[in-house]
C-alpha positions as CSV (number, residue, x, y, z in Angstrom):
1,X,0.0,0.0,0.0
2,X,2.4,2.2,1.0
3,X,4.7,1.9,-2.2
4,X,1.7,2.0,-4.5
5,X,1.2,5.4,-2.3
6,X,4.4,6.5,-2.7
7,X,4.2,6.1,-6.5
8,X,1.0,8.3,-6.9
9,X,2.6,11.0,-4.4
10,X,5.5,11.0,-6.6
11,X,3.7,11.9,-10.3
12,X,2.1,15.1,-8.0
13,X,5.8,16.5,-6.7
14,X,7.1,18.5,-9.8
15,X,4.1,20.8,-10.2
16,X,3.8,22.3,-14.2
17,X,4.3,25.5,-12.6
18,X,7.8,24.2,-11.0
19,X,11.1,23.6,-13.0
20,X,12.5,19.9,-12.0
21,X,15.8,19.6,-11.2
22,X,18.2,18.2,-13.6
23,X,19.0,14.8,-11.9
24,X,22.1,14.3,-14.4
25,X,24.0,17.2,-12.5
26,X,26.3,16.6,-9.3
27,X,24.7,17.4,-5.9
28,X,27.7,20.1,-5.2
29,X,26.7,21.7,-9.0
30,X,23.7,22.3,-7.8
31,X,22.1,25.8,-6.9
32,X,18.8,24.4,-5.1
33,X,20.4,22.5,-2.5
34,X,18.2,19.5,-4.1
35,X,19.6,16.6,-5.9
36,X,21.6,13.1,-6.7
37,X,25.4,12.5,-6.1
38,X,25.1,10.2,-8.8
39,X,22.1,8.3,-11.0
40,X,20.8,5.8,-8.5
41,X,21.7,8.1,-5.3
42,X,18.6,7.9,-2.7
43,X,19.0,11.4,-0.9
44,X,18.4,11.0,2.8
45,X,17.7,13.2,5.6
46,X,19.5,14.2,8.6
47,X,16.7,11.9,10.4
48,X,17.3,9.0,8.7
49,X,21.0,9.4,8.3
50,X,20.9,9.3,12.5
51,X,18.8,6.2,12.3
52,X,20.9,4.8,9.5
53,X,24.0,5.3,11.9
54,X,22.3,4.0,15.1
55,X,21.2,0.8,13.4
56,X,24.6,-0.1,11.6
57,X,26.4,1.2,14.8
58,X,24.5,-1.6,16.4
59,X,24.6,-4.4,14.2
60,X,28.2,-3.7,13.5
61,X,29.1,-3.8,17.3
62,X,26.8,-7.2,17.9
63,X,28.3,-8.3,14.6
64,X,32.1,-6.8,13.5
65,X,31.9,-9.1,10.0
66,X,28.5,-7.4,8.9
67,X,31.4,-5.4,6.5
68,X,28.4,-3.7,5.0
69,X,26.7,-2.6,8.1
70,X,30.5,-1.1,9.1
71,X,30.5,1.0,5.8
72,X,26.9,2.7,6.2
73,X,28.3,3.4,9.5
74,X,30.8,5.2,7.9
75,X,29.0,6.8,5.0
76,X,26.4,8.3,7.7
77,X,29.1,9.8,10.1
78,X,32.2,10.1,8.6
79,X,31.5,13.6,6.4
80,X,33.1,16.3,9.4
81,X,36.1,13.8,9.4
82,X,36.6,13.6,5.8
83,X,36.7,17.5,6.1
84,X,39.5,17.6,8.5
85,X,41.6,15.3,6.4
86,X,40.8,16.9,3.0
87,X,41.9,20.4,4.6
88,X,45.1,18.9,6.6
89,X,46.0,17.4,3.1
90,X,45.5,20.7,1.4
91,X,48.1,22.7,4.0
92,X,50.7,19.6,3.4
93,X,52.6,20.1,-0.2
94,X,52.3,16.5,-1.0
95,X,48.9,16.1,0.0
96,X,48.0,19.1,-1.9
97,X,49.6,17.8,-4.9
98,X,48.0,13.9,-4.5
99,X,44.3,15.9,-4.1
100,X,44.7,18.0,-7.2
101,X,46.3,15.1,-9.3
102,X,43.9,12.9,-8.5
103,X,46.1,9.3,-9.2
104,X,44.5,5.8,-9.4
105,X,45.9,3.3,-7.3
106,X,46.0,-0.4,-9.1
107,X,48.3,-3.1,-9.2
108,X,49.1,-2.1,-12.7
109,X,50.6,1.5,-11.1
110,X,52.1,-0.5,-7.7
111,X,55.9,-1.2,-7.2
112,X,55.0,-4.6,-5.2
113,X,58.8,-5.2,-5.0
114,X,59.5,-1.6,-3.4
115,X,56.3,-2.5,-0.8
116,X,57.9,-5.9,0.0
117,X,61.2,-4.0,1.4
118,X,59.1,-1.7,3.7
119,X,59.0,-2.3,7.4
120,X,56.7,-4.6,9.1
121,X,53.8,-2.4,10.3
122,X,54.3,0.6,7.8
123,X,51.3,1.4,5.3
124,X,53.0,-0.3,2.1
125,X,53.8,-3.4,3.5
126,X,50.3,-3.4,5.0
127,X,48.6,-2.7,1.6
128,X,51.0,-5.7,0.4
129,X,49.4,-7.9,2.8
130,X,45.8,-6.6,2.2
131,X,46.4,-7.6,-1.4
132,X,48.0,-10.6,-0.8
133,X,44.7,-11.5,1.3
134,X,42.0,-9.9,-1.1
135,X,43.5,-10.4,-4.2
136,X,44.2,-13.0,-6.6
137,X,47.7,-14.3,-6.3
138,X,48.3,-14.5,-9.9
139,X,47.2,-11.3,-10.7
140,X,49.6,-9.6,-8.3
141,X,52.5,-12.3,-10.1
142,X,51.6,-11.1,-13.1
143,X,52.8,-7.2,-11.7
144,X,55.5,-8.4,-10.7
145,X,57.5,-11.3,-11.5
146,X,60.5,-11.6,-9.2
147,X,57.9,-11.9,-6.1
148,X,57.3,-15.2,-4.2
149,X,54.6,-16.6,-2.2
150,X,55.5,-16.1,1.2
């Protein structure tokens, strides 16, 4: 009932009178404040963002390998943090740089021979086993052929 509901409500939002918004520009584009991020973005509220945060803050505490319930958590809270670090990257001159160069990471643009000789602990070498983990073995061979199965 409630979708069929929904669907009728929906034909009655854009009145002749009103322009609709263009739903093929960015959210950030936009003048109006109104809009989608991308084509199949669902705008929420600041309500249901709280709610959406409570719930996955839950389930990911009762459950830490509910992966996806650990990312909405992040999605819903982690905009102020993403802030800080996008303007304590933009006062560093290599951060500045990496933000306005935009680079792709893949295993095609990795030195997985350089990130093998880092330290136990640092970031590379932890990237290095996060690949070795999550990615196909042969693929990472295929980068780089003097590396060894550990």
């Amino acid at each position: 009932m409630a979708t069929v509901l929904h669907a009728v409500l929906r034909q009655f939002r854009w009145l002749p009178g009103r322009p609709r918004p263009a739903t093929e520009m960015p959210f950030r584009a936009r003048s109006d404040g109104v809009g989608l991020l991308y084509p199949h973005h669902i705008p929420t509220s600041p309500l249901q963002k709280a709610l959406l945060a409570a719930g996955s803050a839950a389930m990911a505490l009762y459950n830490p390998y509910r992966h996806d319930m650990v990312a909405v958590l992040g999605e819903t809270t982690g905009h102020r943090t993403l802030k800080v670090l996008r303007d304590q990257m933009r006062r560093d001159p290599e951060g500045a740089q990496i933000l306005q160069e935009r680079p792709r990471i893949s295993t095609s643009t990795l030195d997985l021979g350089k990130l093998q000789s880092l330290p136990e602990g640092s970031l590379g070498r932890e990237y290095l086993r996060f690949l070795d983990v999550n990615v196909s073995f042969q693929l990472l061979c295929t980068q780089s052929p003097d590396r060894t199965e550990e």
